[in-house]
C-alpha positions as a Markdown table, in Angstrom:
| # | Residue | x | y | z |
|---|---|---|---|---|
| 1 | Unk | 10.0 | 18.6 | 19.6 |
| 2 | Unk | 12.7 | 17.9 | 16.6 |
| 3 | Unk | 12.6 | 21.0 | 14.2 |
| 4 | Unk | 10.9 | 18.5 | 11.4 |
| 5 | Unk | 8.1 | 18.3 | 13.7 |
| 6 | Unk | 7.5 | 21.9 | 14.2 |
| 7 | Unk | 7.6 | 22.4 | 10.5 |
| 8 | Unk | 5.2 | 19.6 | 10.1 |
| 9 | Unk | 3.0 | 21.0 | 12.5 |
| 10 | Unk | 3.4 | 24.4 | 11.1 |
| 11 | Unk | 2.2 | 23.4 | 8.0 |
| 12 | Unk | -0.7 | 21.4 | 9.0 |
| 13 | Unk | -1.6 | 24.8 | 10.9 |
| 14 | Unk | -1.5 | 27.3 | 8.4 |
| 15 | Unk | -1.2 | 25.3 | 5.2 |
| 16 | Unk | -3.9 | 22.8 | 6.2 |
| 17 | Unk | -6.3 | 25.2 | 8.6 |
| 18 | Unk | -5.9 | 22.7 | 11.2 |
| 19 | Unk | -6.2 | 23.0 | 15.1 |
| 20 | Unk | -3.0 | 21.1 | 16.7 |
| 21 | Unk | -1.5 | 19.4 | 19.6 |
| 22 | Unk | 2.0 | 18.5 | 19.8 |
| 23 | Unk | 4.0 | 15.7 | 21.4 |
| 24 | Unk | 1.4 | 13.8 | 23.6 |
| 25 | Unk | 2.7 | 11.6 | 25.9 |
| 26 | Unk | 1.7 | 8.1 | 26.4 |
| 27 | Unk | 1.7 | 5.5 | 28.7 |
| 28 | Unk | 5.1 | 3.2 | 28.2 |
| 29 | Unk | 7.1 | 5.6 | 27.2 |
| 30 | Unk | 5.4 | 6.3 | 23.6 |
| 31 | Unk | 4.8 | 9.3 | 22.3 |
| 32 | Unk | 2.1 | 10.9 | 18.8 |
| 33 | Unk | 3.9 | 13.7 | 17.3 |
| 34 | Unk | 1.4 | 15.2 | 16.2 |
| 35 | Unk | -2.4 | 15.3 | 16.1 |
| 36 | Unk | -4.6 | 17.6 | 13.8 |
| 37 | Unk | -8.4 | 18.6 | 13.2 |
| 38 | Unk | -9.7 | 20.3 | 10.2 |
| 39 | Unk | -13.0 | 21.9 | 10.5 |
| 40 | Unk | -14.6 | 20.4 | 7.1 |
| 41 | Unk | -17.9 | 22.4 | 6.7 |
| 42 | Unk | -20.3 | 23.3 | 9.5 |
| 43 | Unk | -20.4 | 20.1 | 11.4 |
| 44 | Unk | -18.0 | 17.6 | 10.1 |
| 45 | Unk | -14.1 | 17.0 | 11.2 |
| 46 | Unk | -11.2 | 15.5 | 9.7 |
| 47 | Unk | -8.5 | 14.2 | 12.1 |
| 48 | Unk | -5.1 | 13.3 | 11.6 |
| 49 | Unk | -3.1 | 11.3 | 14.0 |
| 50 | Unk | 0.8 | 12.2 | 12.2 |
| 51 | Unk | 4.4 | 10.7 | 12.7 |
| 52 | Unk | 6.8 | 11.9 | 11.5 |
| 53 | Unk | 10.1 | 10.5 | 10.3 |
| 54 | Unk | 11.8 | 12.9 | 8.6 |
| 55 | Unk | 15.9 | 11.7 | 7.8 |
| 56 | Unk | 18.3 | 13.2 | 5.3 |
| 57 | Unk | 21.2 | 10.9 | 6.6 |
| 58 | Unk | 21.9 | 9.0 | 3.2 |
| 59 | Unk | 20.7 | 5.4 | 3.4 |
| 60 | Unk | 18.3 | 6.0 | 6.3 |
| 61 | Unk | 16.4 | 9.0 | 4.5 |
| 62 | Unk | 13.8 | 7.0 | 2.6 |
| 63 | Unk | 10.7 | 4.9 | 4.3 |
| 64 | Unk | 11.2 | 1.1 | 3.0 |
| 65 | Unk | 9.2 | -2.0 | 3.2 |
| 66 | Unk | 11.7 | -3.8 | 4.6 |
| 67 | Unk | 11.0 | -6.1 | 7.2 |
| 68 | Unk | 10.2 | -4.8 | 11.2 |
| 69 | Unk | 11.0 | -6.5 | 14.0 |
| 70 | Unk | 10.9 | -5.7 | 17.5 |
| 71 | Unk | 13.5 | -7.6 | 18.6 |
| 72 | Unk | 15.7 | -5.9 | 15.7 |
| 73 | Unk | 15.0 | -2.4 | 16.9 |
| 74 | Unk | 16.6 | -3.4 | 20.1 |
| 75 | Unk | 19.8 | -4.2 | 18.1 |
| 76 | Unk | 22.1 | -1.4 | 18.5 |
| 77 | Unk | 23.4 | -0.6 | 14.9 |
| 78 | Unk | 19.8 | -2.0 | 13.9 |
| 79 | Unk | 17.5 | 0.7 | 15.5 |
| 80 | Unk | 17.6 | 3.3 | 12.4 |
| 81 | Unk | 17.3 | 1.5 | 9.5 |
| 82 | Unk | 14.4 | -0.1 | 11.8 |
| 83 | Unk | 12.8 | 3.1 | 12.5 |
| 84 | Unk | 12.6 | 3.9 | 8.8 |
| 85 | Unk | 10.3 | 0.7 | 7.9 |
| 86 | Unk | 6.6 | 0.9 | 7.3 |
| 87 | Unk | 5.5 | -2.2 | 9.6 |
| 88 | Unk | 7.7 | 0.3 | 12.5 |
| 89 | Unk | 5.1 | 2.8 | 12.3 |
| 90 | Unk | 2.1 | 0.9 | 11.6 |
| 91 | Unk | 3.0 | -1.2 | 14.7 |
| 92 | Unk | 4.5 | 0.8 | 16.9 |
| 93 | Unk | 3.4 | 4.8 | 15.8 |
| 94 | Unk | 0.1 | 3.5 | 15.3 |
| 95 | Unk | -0.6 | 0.6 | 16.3 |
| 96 | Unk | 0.5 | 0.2 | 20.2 |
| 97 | Unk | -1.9 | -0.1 | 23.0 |
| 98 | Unk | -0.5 | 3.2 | 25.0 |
| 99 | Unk | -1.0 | 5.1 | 21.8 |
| 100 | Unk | -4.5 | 3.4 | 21.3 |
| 101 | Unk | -5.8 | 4.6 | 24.8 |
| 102 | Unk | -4.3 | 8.0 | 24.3 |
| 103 | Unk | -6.1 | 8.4 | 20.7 |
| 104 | Unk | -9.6 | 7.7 | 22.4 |
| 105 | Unk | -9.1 | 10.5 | 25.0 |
| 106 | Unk | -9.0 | 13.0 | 22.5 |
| 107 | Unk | -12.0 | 11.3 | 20.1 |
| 108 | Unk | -10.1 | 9.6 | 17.8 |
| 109 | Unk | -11.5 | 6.2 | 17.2 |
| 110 | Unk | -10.7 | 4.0 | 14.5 |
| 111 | Unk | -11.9 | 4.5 | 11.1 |
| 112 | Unk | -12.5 | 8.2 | 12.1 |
| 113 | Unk | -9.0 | 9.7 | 11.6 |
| 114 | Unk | -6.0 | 9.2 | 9.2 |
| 115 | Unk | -3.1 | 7.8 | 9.9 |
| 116 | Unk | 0.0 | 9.9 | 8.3 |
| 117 | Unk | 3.6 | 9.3 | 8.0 |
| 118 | Unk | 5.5 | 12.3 | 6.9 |
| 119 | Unk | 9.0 | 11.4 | 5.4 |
| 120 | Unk | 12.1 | 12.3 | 2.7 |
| 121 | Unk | 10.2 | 10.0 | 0.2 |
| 122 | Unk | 9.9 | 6.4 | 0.6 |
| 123 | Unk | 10.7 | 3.4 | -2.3 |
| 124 | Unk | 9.2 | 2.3 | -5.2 |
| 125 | Unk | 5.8 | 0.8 | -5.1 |
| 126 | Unk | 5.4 | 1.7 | -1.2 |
| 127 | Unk | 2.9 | 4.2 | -1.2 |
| 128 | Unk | 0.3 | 1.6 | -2.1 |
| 129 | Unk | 1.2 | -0.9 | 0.7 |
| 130 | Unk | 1.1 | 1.8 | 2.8 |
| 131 | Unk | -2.6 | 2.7 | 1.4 |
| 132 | Unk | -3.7 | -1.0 | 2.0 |
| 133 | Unk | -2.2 | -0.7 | 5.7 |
| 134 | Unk | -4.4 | 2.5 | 6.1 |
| 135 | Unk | -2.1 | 5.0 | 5.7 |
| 136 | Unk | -1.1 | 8.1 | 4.1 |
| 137 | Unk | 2.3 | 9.1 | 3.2 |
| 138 | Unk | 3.3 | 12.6 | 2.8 |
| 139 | Unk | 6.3 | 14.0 | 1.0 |
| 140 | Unk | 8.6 | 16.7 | 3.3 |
| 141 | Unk | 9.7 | 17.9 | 0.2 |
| 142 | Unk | 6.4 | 18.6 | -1.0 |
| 143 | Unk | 5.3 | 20.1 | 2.8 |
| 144 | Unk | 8.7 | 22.6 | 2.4 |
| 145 | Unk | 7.4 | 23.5 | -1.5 |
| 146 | Unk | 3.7 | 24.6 | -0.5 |
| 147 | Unk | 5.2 | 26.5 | 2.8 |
| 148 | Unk | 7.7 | 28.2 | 0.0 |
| 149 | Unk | 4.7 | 28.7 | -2.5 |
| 150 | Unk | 2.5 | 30.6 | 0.0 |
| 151 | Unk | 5.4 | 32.4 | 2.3 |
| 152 | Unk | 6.6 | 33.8 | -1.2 |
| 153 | Unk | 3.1 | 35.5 | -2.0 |
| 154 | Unk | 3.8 | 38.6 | 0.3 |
| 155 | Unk | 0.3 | 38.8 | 1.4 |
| 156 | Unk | 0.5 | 36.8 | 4.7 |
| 157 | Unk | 2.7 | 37.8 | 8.0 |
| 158 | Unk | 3.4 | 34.9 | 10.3 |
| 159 | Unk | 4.0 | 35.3 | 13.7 |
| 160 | Unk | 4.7 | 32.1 | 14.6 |
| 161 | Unk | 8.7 | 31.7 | 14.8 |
| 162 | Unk | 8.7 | 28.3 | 12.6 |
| 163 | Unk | 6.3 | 29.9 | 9.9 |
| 164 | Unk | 8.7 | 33.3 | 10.0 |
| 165 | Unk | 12.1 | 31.4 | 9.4 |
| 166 | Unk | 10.8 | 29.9 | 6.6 |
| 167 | Unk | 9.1 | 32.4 | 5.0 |
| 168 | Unk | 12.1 | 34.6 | 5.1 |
| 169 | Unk | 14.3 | 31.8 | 3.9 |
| 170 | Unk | 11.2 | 31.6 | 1.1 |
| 171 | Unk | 12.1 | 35.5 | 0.3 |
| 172 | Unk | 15.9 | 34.8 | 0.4 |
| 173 | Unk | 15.6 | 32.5 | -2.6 |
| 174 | Unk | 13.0 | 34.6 | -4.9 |
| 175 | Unk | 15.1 | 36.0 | -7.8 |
């Protein structure tokens, strides 16, 4: 699990209140980073099937419209800027068959989850296509600012060794 992930997860955990499971492995070598439930009231769930794509290598750091193509992710010199496309993760993250029959063991049928791409921001006028595609985007930056906001209030200790290092970096940067 990339350390993006575990912050991602972290935060869906004890930012969110959700119950998690990690890196589930599907048929054809695919993978779901993450998925989430969130006890909503006595009897209703909200479920969160996330990927994450989390760059801060220059060009490849924001998620584009640009055009996906399969073949083109096979292209070596093609496969990051690829990766970093909206039609990548609807299709592939989303969208694949193996991930499909993966999603149902665990109850998560379509229309009865969100679909969530975490990433370093994404361009103008994307978060809209990406609504009409049925899916939300969320900001890292925004993730590392609430996980800053409540690791800074002193009240909660976290165990868990992702929470910890960034509350204490949290601390470190308090003046």
């Amino acid at each position: 699990m990339e350390t993006t992930e575990k912050i991602v997860e972290a935060y869906v955990r004890y930012v969110k209140g959700c119950f998690t499971l990690p890196n589930i492995k599907c048929g054809g070598q695919f993978e779901i980073d993450l998925l989430a439930i969130q006890q909503v009231g006595k009897s209703r769930l909200k479920r969160y099937h996330i990927e994450s794509g989390v760059s801060i290598s220059g060009q490849f750091s924001r998620l584009t419209n640009k055009p996906y193509s399969v073949e083109t992710l096979k292209i070596r010199g093609k496969t990051a800027e690829q990766r970093r496309t909206l039609g990548y993760f609807v299709e592939r993250k989303f969208g694949a068959q193996h991930i499909q029959q993966e999603l149902e063991k665990y109850g998560f049928l379509p229309g009865n989850y969100s679909k969530v791409i975490v990433s370093w921001g994404w361009d103008a006028g994307l978060l809209e296509v990406a609504q009409k595609a049925g899916v939300e985007l969320w900001d890292f930056k925004t993730i590392l600012q609430e996980i800053a906001e409540i690791s800074g209030s002193g009240k909660t200790y976290f165990t868990d060794d992702t929470m910890r290092t960034l509350q204490l970096m949290a601390k470190a940067t308090i003046k």
